[in-house]
Wavefront OBJ file of the C-alpha trace (Angstrom):
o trace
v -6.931 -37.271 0.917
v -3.805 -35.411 0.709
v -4.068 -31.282 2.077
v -1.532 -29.570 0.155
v 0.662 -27.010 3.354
v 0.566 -24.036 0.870
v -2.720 -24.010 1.651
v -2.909 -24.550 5.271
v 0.150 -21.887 5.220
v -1.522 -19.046 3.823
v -4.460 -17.207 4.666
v -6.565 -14.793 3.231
v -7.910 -11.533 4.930
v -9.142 -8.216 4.164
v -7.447 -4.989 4.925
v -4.661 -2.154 3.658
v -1.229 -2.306 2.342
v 1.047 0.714 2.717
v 3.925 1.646 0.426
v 5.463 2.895 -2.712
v 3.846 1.905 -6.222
v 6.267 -0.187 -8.360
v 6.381 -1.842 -11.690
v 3.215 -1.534 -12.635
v 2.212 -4.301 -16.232
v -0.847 -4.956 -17.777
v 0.802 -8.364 -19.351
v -1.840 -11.195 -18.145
v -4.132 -8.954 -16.191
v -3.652 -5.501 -14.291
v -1.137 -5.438 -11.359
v 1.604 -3.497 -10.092
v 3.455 -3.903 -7.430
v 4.388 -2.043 -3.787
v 7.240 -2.145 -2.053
v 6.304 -1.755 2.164
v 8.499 0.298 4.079
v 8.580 -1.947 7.505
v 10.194 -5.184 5.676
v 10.706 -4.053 2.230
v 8.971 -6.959 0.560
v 6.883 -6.470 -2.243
v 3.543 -7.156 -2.395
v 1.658 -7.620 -5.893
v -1.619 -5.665 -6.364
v -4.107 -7.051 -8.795
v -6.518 -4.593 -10.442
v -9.205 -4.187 -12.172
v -8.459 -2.283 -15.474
v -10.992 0.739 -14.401
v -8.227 1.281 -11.959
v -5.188 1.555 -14.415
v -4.816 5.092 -15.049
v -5.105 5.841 -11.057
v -2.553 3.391 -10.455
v -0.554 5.131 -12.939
v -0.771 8.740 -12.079
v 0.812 7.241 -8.387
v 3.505 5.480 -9.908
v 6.379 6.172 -7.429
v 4.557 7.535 -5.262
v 3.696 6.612 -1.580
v 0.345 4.859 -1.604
v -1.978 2.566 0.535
v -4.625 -0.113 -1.047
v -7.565 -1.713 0.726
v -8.617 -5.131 -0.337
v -8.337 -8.499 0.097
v -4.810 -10.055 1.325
v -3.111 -13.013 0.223
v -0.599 -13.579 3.617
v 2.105 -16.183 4.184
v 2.330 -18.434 6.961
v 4.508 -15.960 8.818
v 1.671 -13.515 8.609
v 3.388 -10.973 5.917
v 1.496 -10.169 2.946
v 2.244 -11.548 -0.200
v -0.682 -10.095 -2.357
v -4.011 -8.399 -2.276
v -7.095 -8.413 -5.177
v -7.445 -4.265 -4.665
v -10.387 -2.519 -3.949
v -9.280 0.885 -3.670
v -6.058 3.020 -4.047
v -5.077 6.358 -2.648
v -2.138 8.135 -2.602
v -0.510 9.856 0.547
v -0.127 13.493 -0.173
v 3.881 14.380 -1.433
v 6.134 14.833 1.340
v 6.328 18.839 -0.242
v 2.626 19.434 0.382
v 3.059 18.472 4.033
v 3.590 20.885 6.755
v 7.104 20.061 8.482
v 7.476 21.285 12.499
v 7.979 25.093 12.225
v 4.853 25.569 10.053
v 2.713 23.700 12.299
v 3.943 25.536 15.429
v 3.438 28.465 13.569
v -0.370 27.429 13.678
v -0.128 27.346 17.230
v 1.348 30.708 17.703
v 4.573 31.645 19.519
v 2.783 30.039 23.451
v 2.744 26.062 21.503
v 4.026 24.375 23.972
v 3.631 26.478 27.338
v 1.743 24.550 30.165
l 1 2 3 4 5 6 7 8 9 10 11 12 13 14 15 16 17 18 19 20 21 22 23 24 25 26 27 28 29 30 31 32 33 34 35 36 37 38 39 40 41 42 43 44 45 46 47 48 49 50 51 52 53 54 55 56 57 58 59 60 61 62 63 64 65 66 67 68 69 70 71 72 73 74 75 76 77 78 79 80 81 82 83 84 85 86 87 88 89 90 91 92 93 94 95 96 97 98 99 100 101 102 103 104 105 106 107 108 109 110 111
């Protein structure tokens, strides 16, 4: 019997994926895709269609997914069946230095 080495290659584990929501299609099943910000490969997310309008309202946006992962030999995902999405607050809503010093009053960072 002949083992195909796609399948030895890959490897299938569960976990998050971190990036921007891309092209998202609901041509042969729900997915969309994110682009990670380490190697910026995309990685296709397949969803259930209860999902679709979440996915949508974070088009664009910074996002991670928890599910199952589809990785390459290398170890880098190539897709993940998705469980869950959330999206990372926008970069406006975050504090930046001076307003979280400002928590800390005008002694953040005496000894």
């Amino acid at each position: 019997m002949k083992v195909s080495n796609k399948i030895i290659s890959e490897s299938e584990d569960s976990g998050s994926v971190e990036g921007v929501l891309d092209v998202v299609s609901a041509h042969n099943g729900y997915v969309f895709n994110i682009v990670e910000p380490i190697f910026e490969r995309t990685v296709k997310c397949t969803i259930p269609e209860s999902m679709m309008e979440k996915a949508l309202g974070a088009f664009g946006k910074r996002v991670e997914v928890e599910g199952v992962i589809r990785y390459n030999k290398e170890g880098l995902p190539l897709g993940i069946k998705v469980k869950d999405l959330s999206k990372f607050p926008d970069t406006e809503n975050i504090p930046n230095f001076k307003k979280l010093r400002g928590i800390f009053g005008d002694n953040a960072g005496e000894g």
